[in-house]
C-alpha positions in Angstrom: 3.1 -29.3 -38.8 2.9 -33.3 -38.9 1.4 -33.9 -42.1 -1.3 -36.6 -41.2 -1.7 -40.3 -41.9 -3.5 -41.5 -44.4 -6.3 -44.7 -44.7 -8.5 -45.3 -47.2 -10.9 -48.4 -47.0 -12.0 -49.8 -50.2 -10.8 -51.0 -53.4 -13.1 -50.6 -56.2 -13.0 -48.3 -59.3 -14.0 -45.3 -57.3 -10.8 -46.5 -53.9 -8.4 -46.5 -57.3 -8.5 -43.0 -58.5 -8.9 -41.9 -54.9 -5.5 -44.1 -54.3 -3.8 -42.4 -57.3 -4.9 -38.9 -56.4 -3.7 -39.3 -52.9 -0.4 -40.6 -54.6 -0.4 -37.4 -56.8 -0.7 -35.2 -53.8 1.5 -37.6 -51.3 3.4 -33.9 -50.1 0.3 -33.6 -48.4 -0.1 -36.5 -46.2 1.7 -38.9 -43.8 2.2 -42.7 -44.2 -0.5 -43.6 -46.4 -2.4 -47.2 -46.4 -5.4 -48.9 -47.8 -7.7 -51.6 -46.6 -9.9 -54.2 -48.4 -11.7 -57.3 -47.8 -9.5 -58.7 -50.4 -6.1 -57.5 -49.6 -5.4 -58.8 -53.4 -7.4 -55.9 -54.9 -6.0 -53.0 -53.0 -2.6 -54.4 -54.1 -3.3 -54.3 -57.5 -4.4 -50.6 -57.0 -0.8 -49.9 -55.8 0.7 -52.0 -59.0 -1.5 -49.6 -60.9 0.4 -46.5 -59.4 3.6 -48.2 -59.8 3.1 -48.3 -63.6 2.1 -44.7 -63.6 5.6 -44.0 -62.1 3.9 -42.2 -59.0 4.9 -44.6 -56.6 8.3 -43.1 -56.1 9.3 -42.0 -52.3 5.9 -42.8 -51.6 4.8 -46.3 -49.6 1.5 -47.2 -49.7 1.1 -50.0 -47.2 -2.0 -52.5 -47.9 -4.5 -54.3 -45.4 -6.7 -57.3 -45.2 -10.1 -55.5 -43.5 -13.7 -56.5 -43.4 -14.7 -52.9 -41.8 -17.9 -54.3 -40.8 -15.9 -55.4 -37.6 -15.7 -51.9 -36.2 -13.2 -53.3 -33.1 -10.3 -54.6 -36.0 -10.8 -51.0 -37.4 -10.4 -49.8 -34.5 -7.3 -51.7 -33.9 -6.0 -50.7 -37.8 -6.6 -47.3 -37.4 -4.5 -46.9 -34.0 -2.1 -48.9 -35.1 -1.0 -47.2 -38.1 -1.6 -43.9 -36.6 -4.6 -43.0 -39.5 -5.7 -39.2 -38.4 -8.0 -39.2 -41.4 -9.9 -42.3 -43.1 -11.4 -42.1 -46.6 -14.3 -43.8 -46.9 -14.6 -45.5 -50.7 -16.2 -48.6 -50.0 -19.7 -49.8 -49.9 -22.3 -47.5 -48.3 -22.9 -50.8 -46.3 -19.6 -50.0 -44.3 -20.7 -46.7 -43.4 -21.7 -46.9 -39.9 -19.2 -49.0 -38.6 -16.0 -46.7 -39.9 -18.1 -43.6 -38.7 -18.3 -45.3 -35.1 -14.1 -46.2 -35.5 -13.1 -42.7 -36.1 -15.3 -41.1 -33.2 -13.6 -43.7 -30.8 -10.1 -42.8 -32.6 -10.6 -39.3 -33.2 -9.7 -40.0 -36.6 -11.2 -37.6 -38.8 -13.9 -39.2 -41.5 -15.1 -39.1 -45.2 -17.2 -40.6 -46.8 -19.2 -40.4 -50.4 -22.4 -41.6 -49.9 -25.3 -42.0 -47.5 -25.4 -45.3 -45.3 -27.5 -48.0 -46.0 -28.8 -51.3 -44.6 -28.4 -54.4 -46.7 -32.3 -55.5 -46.6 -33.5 -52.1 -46.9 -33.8 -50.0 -50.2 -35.7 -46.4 -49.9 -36.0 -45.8 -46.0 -38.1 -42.7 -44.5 -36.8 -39.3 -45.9 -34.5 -37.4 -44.8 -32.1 -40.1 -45.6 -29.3 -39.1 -43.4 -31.2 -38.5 -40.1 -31.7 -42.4 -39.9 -28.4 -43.1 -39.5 -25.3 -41.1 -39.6 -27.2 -37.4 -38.3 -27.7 -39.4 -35.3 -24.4 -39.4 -34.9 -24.0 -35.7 -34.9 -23.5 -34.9 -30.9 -21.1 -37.7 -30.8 -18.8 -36.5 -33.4 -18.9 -33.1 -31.6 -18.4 -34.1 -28.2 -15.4 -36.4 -29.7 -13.8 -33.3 -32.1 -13.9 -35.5 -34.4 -14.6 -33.8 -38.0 -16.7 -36.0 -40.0 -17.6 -35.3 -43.8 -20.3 -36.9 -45.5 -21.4 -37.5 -49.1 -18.1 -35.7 -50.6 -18.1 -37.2 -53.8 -19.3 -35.7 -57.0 -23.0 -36.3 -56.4 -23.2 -36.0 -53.2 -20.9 -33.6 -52.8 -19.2 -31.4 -55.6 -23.3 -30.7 -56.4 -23.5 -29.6 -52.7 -21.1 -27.3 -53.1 -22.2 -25.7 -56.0 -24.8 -25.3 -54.0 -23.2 -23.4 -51.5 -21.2 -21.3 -53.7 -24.5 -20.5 -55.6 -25.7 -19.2 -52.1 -22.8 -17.6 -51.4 -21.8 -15.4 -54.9 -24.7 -15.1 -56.9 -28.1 -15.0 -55.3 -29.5 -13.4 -51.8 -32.3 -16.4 -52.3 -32.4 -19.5 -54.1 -35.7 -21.0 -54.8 -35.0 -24.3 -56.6 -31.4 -26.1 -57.1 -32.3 -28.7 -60.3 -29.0 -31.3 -60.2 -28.3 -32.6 -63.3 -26.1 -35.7 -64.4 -25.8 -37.3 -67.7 -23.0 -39.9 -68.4 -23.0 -38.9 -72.9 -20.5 -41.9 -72.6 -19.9 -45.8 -73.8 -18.2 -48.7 -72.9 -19.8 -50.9 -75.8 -21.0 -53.5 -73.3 -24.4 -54.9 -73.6 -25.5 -53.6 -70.4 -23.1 -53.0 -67.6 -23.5 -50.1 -64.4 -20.7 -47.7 -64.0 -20.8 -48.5 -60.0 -21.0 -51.1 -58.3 -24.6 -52.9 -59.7 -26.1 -54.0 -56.6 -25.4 -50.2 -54.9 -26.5 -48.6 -58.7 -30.0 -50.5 -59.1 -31.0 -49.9 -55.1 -31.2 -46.5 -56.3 -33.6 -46.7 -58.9 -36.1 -49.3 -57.6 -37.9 -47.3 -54.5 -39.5 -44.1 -54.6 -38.3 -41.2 -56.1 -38.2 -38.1 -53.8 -37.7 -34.6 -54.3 -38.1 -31.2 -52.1 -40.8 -29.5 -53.4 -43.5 -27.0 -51.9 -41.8 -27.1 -48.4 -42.3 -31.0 -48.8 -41.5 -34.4 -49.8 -42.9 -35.6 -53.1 -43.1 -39.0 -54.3 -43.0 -40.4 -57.4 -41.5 -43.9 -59.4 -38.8 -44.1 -61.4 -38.8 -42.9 -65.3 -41.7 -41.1 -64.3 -41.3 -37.8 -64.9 -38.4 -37.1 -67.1 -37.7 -33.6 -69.4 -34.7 -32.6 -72.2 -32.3 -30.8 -71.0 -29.9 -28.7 -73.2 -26.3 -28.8 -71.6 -22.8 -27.7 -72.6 -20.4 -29.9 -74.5 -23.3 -33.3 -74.3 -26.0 -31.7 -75.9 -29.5 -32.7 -75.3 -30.2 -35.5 -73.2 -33.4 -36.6 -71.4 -32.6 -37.0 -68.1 -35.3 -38.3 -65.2 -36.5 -37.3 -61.9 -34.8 -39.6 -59.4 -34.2 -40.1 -55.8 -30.6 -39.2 -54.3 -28.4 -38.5 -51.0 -27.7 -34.8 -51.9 -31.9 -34.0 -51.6 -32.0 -35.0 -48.1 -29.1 -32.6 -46.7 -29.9 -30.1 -49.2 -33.3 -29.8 -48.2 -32.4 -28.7 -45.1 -30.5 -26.5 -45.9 -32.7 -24.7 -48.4 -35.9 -25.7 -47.4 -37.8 -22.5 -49.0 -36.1 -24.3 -52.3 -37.6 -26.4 -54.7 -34.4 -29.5 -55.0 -34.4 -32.1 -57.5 -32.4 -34.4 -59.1 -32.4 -35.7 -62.8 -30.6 -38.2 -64.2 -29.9 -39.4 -67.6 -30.8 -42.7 -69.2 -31.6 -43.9 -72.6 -34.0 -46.3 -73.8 -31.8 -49.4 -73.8 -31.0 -49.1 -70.0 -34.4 -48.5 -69.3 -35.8 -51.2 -71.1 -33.4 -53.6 -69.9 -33.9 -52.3 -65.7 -37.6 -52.3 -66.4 -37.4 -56.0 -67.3 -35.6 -56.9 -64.5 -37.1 -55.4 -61.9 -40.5 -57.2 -63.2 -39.2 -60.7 -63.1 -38.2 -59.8 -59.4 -34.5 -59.7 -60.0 -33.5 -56.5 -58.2 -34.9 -57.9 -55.1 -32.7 -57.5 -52.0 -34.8 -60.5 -50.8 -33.4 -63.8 -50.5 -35.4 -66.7 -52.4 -34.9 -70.3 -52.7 -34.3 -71.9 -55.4 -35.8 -75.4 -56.3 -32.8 -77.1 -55.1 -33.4 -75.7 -51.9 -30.7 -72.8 -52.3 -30.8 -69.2 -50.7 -30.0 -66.5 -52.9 -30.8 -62.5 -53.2 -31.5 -61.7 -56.8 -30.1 -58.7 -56.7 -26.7 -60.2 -56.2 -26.9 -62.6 -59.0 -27.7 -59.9 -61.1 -24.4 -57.9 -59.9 -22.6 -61.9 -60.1 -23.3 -62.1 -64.0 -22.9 -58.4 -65.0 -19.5 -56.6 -65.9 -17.3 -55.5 -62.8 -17.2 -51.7 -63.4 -14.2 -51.3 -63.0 -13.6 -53.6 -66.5 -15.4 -50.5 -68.4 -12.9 -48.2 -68.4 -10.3 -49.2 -70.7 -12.8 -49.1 -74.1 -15.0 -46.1 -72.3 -15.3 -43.0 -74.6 -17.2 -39.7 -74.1 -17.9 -37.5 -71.5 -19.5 -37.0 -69.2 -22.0 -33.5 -67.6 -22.5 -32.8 -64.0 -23.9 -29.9 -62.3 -26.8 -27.7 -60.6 -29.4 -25.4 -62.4 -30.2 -22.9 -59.4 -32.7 -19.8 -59.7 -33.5 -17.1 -57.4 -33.2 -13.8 -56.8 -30.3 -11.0 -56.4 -31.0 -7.5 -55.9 -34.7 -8.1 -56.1 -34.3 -9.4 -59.8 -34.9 -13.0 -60.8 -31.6 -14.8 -61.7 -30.2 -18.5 -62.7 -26.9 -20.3 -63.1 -25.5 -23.2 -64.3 -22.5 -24.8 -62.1 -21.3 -28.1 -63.7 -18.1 -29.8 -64.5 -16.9 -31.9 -68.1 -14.9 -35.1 -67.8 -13.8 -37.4 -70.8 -13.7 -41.2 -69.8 -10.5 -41.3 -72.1 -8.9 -38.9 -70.0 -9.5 -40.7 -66.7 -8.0 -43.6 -68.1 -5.2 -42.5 -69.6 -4.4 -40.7 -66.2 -5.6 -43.4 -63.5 -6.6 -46.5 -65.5 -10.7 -45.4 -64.1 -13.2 -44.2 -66.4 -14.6 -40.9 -66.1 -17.6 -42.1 -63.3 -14.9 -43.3 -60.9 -12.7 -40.2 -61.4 -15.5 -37.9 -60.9 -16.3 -39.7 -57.5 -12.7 -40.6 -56.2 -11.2 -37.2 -57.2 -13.5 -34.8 -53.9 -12.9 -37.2 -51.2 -8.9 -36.5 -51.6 -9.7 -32.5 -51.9 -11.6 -32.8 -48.6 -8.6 -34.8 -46.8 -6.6 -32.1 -48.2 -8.5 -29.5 -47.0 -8.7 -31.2 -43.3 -5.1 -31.6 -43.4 -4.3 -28.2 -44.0 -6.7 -27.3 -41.5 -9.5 -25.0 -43.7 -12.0 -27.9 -43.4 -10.9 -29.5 -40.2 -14.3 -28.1 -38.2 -14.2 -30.8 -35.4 -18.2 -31.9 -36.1 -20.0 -33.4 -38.3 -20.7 -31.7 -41.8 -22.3 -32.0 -45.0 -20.6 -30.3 -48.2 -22.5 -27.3 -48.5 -22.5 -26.6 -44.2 -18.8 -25.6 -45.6 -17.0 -23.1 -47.6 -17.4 -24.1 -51.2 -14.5 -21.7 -53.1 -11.5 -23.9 -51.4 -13.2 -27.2 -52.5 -13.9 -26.5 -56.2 -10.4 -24.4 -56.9 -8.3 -27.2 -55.1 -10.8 -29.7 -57.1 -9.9 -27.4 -60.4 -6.1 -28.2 -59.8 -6.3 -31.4 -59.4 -8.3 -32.3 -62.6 -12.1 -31.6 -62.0 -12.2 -27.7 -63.7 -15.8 -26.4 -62.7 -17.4 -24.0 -65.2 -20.5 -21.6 -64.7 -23.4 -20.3 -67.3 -24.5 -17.0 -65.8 -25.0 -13.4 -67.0 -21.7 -13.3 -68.4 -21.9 -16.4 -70.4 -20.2 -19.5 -70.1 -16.1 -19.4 -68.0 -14.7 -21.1 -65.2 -16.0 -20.5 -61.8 
């Protein structure tokens, strides 16, 4: 069979271990390509797998692209004969690649929900405002379309699913859990891109509880959570992509998500965010200048991608689930381990950007081969879980469960 061509749009710190991955795994895939607004970037993401010494037999062609401009996508896409496109740029881009591939039939991934530039926190479920709407259209095309398969969204998802599917007849809350134990011995710095990190934090936090949405604001409800390898780490109730697919799917569950942060970070958001800085709201300034403060903000603070070469610790991602099996109440604990030391070493990303860049390669892989090729749009956990995570555990993202027989790989 025709092993497919390859095009992944981006060129960030999460588009660079995606890049080196696809590299890693090249038997698996056609021509491969990249595209960028900045052409520059995505080139020095090919220097980068040159000087790993994976480069060889392998051309990775680069591409000048804003993929706001769905008709040169278009264009890109037919002419360099892309079957699959991996999604790693802004969740801004979203919409526009979707609509590409379902006039291509080019099959789709991406690792986060869409969103609109002068919008933060729209009306839950999150993914019915824009790319579920797309759903008949991806079916009526055959075009297989992926979304959120990144680590969260997406490895979480599946843990999900493989929860449902090996250890419990009924799950009754999933609880996700992510704490970066990490530092990169800036000041204050986000691990993704700032202006796409903050927009998280600064609208309501919702979860899926009691058959409904809850609201709540940020740092408000937080709890310790003991976890393998980190320790404990307080971690907060915040609002996130996976809780609006996953509440569909397991709507008679309770689904959360908590993330960690310590007092510095708060301290430091909670002063921004009163001045009015993380505003997605242009202002002018006295001199008669339009600016959005949010993107100042992301203008004076450290590219993430800059992090990773003095990043140490690791990092703990995964679900707490609970139900029931054989009548009897039950729990386990999916997660996954990464060292930021590691990541580097291995891709020049710290260990944020591997954990995201790493699952959108598996899925390609797992289109390519044909076991997730399912010719309609998906979430993660709509599909079988077991060829994700052991295809993930080969390429460098081992998952690990806590359940009645202790602690062991999955």
């Amino acid at each position: 069979m025709e092993k497919p061509n390859v095009l992944i749009i981006g060129a960030g710190g999460v588009a660079q271990v995606t890049a080196h991955k696809v590299a890693q795994w090249s038997a698996e895939f056609g021509d491969v390509h990249m595209a960028s607004r900045t052409r520059d970037k995505a080139d020095a993401i090919v220097d980068s797998i040159r000087d790993k010494g994976r480069a060889q037999g392998l051309t990775i062609t680069t591409h000048a692209l804003d993929a706001t401009d769905t008709d040169a996508l278009i264009g890109l896409i037919r002419q360099i004969g892309a079957r699959i496109v991996i999604n790693v740029g802004s969740p801004f881009i979203n919409m526009s690649v979707l609509a590409a591939c379902i006039d291509t039939g080019a099959a789709y991934i991406d690792t986060a929900i869409h969103e609109e530039p002068d919008k933060i926190c729209e009306t839950p479920p999150w993914y019915a405002n824009h790319e579920w709407k797309r759903r008949e259209a991806c079916e009526r095309a055959g075009v297989t379309a992926i979304l959120g398969a990144g680590f969260d969204p997406g490895v979480v998802n599946a843990y999900a699913r493989l929860a449902e599917d090996e250890y419990f007849d009924e799950i009754t809350s999933i609880d996700i859990v992510d704490i970066n134990a990490g530092s990169h011995g800036r000041y204050f710095a986000t691990n993704f891109d700032p202006e796409i990190n903050f927009r998280e934090f600064t609208g309501t936090v919702y979860s899926w509880q009691d058959g409904a949405w809850q609201e709540n604001r940020m740092f408000e409800v937080g709890r310790q959570w003991d976890l393998p390898v980190v320790g404990t780490q307080t971690a907060y109730l915040s609002g996130h992509d996976e809780i609006h697919s996953l509440s569909a799917r397991y709507s008679q569950a309770d689904v959360r998500f908590w993330m960690g942060f310590g007092p510095h970070y708060i301290n430091v958001f909670t002063v921004l965010k009163s001045l009015g800085l993380l505003s997605e709201h242009p202002v002018t300034t006295a001199e008669g200048q339009s600016v959005v403060p949010l993107k100042v903000v992301k203008a004076v603070l450290p590219d993430p991608a800059s992090l990773a070469a003095d990043y140490t610790g690791k990092t703990c991602i995964g679900d707490l689930v609970k139900g029931t099996r054989d009548g009897q109440p039950a729990e386990v604990f999916i997660y996954n381990v990464a060292d930021h030391r590691d990541a580097f070493d291995e891709v020049g990303s710290q260990g944020i950007s591997y954990t995201a860049g790493v699952p959108p390669v598996a899925a390609a892989i797992l289109i390519a081969r044909g076991t997730w090729d399912v010719k309609r749009m998906v979430n993660v956990e709509d599909l079988p879980a077991r060829p994700f995570l052991d295809l993930l555990g080969e390429m460098g993202l081992p998952s690990r469960v806590i359940d009645a027989r202790g602690d062991h790989p999955i």
